[in-house]
C-alpha positions as CSV (number, residue, x, y, z in Angstrom):
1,X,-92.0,234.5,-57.8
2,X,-89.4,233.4,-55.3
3,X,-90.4,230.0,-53.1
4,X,-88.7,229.1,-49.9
5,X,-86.6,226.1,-49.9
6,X,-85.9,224.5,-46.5
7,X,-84.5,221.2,-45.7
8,X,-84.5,219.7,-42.0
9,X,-81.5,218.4,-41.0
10,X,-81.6,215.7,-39.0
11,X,-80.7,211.9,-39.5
12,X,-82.8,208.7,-40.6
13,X,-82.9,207.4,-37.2
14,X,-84.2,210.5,-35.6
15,X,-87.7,210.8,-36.9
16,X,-90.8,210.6,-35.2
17,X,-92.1,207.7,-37.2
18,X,-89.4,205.8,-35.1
19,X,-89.4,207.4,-32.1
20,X,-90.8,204.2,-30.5
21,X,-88.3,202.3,-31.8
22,X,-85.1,204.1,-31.6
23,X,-84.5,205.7,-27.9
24,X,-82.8,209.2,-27.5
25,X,-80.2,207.5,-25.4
26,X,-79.5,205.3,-28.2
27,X,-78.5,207.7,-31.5
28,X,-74.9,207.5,-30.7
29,X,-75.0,203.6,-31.3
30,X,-76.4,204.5,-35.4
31,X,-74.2,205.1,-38.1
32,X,-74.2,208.9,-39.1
33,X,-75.4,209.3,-42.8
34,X,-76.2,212.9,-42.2
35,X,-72.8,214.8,-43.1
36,X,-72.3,212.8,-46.3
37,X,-76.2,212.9,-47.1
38,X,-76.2,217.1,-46.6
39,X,-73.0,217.5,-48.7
40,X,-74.3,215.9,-51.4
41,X,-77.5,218.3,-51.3
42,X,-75.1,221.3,-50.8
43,X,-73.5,220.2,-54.4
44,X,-77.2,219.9,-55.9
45,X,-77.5,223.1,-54.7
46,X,-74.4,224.4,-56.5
47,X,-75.5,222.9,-59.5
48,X,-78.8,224.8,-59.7
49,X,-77.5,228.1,-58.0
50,X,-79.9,227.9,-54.8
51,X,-79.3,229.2,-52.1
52,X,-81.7,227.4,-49.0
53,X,-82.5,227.4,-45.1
54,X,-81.2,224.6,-43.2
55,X,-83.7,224.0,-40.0
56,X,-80.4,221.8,-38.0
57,X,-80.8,220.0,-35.2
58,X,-78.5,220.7,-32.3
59,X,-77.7,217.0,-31.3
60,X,-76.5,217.1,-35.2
61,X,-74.3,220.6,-35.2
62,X,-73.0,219.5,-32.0
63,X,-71.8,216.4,-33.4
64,X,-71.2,217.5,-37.0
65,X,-69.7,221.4,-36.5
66,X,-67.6,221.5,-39.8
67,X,-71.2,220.5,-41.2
68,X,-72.7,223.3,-39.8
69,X,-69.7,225.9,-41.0
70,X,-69.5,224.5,-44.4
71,X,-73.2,225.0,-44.8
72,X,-72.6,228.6,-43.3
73,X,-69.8,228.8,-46.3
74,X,-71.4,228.1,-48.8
75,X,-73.9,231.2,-48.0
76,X,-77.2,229.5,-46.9
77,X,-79.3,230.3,-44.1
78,X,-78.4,228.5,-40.9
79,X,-81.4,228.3,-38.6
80,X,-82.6,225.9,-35.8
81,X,-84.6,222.7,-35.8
82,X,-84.4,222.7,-32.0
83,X,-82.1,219.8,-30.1
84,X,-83.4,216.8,-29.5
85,X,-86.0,216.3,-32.0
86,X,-88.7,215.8,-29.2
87,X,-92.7,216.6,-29.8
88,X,-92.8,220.3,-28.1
89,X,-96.7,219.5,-26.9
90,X,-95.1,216.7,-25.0
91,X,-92.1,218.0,-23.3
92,X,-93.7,221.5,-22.1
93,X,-92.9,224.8,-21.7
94,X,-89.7,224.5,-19.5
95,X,-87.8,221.7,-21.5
96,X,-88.6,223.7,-24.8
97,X,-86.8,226.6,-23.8
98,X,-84.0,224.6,-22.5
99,X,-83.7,222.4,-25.6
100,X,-83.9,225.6,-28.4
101,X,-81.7,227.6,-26.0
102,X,-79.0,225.4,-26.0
103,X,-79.4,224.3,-30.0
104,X,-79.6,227.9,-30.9
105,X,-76.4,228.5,-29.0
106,X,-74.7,225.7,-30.9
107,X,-75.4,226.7,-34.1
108,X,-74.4,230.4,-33.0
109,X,-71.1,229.9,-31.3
110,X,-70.3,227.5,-34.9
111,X,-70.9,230.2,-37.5
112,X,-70.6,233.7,-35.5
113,X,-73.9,234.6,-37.0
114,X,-77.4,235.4,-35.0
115,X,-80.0,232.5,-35.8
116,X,-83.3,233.9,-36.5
117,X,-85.1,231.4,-37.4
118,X,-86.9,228.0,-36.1
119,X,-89.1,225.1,-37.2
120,X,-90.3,222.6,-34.4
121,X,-89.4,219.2,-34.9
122,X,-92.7,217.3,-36.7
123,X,-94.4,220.4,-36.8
124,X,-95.1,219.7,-33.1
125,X,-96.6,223.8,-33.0
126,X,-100.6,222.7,-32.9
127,X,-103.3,224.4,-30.9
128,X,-101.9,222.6,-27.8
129,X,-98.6,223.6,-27.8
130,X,-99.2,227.8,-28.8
131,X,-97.3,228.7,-25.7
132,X,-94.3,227.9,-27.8
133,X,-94.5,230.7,-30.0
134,X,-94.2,233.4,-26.4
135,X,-90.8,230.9,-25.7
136,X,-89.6,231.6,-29.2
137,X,-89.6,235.4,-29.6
138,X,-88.4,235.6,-25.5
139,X,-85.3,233.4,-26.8
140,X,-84.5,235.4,-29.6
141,X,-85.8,234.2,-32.8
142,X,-87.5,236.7,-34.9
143,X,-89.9,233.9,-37.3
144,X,-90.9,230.2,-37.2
145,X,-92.5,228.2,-39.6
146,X,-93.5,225.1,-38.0
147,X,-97.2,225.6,-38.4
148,X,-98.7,223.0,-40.7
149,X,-102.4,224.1,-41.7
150,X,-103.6,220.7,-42.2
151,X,-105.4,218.0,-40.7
152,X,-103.2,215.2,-39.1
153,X,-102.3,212.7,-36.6
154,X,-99.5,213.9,-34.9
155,X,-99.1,217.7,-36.1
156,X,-101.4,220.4,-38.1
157,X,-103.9,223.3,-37.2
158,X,-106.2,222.9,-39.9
159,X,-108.0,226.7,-39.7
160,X,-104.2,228.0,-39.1
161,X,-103.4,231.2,-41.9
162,X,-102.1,229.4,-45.0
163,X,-99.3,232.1,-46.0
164,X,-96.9,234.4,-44.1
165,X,-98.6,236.0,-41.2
166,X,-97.6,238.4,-38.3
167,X,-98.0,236.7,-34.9
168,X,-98.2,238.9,-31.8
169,X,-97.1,237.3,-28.4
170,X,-96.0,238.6,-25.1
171,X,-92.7,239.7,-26.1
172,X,-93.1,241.1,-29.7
173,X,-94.2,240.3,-32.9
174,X,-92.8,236.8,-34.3
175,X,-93.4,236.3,-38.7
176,X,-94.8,232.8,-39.1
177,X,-94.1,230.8,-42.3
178,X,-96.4,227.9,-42.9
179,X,-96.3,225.4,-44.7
180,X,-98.1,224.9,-47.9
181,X,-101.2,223.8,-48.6
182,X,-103.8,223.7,-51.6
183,X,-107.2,224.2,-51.1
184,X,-109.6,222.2,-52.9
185,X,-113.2,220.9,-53.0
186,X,-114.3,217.4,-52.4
187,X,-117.5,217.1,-52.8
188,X,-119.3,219.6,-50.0
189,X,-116.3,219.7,-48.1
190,X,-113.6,222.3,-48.2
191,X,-110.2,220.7,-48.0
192,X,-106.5,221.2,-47.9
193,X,-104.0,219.5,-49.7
194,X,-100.4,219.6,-48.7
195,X,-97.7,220.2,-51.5
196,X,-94.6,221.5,-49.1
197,X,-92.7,218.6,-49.3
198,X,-91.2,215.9,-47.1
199,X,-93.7,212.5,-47.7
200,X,-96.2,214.4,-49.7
201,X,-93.3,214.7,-52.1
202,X,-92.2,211.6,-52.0
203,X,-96.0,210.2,-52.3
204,X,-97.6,212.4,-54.7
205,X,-96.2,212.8,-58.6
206,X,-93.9,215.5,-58.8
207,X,-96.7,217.2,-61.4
208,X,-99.1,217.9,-58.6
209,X,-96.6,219.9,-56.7
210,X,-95.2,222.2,-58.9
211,X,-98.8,222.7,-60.3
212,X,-99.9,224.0,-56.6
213,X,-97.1,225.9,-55.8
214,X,-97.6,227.9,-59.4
215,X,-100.9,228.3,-59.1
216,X,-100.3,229.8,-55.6
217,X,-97.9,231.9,-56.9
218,X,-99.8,232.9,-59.9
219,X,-102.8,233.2,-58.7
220,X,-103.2,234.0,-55.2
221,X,-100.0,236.2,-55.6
222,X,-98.3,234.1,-52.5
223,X,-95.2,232.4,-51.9
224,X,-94.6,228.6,-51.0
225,X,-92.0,226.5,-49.1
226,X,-90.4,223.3,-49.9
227,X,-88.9,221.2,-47.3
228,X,-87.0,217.6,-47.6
229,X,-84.4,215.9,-45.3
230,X,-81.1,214.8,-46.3
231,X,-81.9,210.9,-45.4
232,X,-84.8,211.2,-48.3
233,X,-82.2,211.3,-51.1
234,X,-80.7,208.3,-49.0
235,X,-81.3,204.7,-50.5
236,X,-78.5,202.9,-48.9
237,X,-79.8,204.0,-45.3
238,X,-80.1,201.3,-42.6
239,X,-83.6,199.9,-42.1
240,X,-85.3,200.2,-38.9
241,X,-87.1,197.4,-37.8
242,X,-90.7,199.6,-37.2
243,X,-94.4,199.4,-37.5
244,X,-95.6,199.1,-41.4
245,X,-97.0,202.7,-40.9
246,X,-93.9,203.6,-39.9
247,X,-91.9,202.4,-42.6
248,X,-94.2,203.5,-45.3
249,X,-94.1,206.8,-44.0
250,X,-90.1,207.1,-44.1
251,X,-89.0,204.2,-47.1
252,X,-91.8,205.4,-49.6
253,X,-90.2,206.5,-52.6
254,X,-86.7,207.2,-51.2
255,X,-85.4,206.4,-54.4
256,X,-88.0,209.3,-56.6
257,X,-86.6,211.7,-54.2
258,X,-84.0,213.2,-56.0
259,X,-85.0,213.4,-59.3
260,X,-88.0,215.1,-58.2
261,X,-86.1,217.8,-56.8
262,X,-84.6,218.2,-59.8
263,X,-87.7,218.4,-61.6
264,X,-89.0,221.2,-59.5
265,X,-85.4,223.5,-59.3
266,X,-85.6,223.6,-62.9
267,X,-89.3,224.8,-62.7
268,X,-89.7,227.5,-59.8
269,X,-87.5,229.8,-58.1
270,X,-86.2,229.1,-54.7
271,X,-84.3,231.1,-52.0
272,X,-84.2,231.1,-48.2
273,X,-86.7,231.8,-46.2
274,X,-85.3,234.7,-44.3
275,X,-85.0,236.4,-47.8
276,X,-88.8,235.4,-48.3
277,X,-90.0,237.0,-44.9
278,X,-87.9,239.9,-46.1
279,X,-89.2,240.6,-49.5
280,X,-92.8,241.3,-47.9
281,X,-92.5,245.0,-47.1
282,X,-96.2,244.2,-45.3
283,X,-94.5,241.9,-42.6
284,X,-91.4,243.8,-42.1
């Protein structure tokens, strides 16, 4: 069964782990690591025949357009990851639109394509920030997968549907795309174990994840998505001087990464997400 790979494009300095740290007003002062970083994940690509989304942020694409195009060339899904990387339950309703309005744009007017497709930075779509789903099918896109259905400190709906869903909002239907998760018992307790990617690749053995995702497939008949960031492959990106949970968060294992993706390319089948959403005749 075909997975969905994804990969968020967005640079080292631009995470949420460091958003205390590292000032909007101050990106332009940081070395850009994210052209050379997503190149080198386009060739990986190449080498395994996979084709992927890439969720890019509009500060990114506007800085970085050839980026954007050569990603476009070499026939992957161009989709949005929003502009400024901001939490969407903290900037409201009316900066939201403004922000995915104007990345969507971007990325639109660089490729000569239509953008369907969104993923909130952080996963910032939680039970207090629904509204956004209305502001995304009014602006255009057609799914989102920014839903994680786990339990977390900054993102997660932990009763959220673990696999893609229709979700019907003021102006039309909108496909969702979670994220993955496992379920599993712990003792009494029903729990959720997140295999999509990101820092549960980087913090659980490489086993454990392709394990989930093919028992999902196999068993529950469902599809999965992947996601990673170009600055994960990245071992000779600056340090940020953080919080320890913040730099165990982004440094852990930067340098397993890569060979982890390898492991699981040569194990399951990937392709867009668009393709995904398109395969089930149910959603469509």
């Amino acid at each position: 069964m075909l997975n969905a790979l994804t990969i968020d494009v967005e640079d080292y300095f631009q995470v949420n782990a460091f958003a205390r740290y590292v000032r909007q007003d101050q990106w332009d002062s940081y070395p850009l690591r994210v052209d050379g970083n997503t190149r080198r994940i386009l060739d990986l690509l190449d080498t395994y025949a996979i084709k992927a989304t890439f969720f890019i942020l509009g500060w990114v694409a506007e800085r970085l357009p050839s980026l954007v195009k050569e990603i476009h060339r070499r026939g992957h899904e161009v989709a949005c990851h929003g502009y400024g990387h901001e939490l969407i339950f903290e900037i409201g309703p009316e900066r939201f639109r403004a922000d995915i309005r104007h990345a969507k744009s971007l990325l639109e007017d660089q490729c000569g394509i239509r953008v369907n497709g969104y993923r909130a930075p952080s996963y910032s779509i939680t039970k207090r920030s629904l509204w956004a789903l209305d502001i995304l099918a009014e602006e255009g896109f057609s799914y989102d997968s920014s839903i994680f259905p786990v339990m977390h400190d900054t993102y997660g709906i932990p009763d959220a549907e673990r696999f893609p869903h229709k979700i019907l909002t003021g102006s039309g239907t909108l496909l969702e795309f979670p994220l993955t998760t496992l379920p599993f018992r712990f003792g009494w307790k029903n729990m959720r174990l997140p295999i999509a990617g990101g820092g549960y690749l980087r913090l659980l053995p490489v086993g454990i994840i392709r394990y989930g995702i093919a028992k999902i497939n196999e068993r529950e008949h469902q599809p999965a998505v992947l996601y990673f960031h170009p600055w994960e492959i990245d071992l000779g990106q600056p340090r940020i001087q953080a919080g320890v949970k913040s730099r165990f968060r982004h440094y852990l294992n930067l340098d397993k990464t890569e060979d982890k993706l390898k492991h699981l390319f040569c194990n399951l089948k990937f392709s867009p997400m668009h393709e995904i959403l398109a395969s089930k005749r149910s959603l469509v």
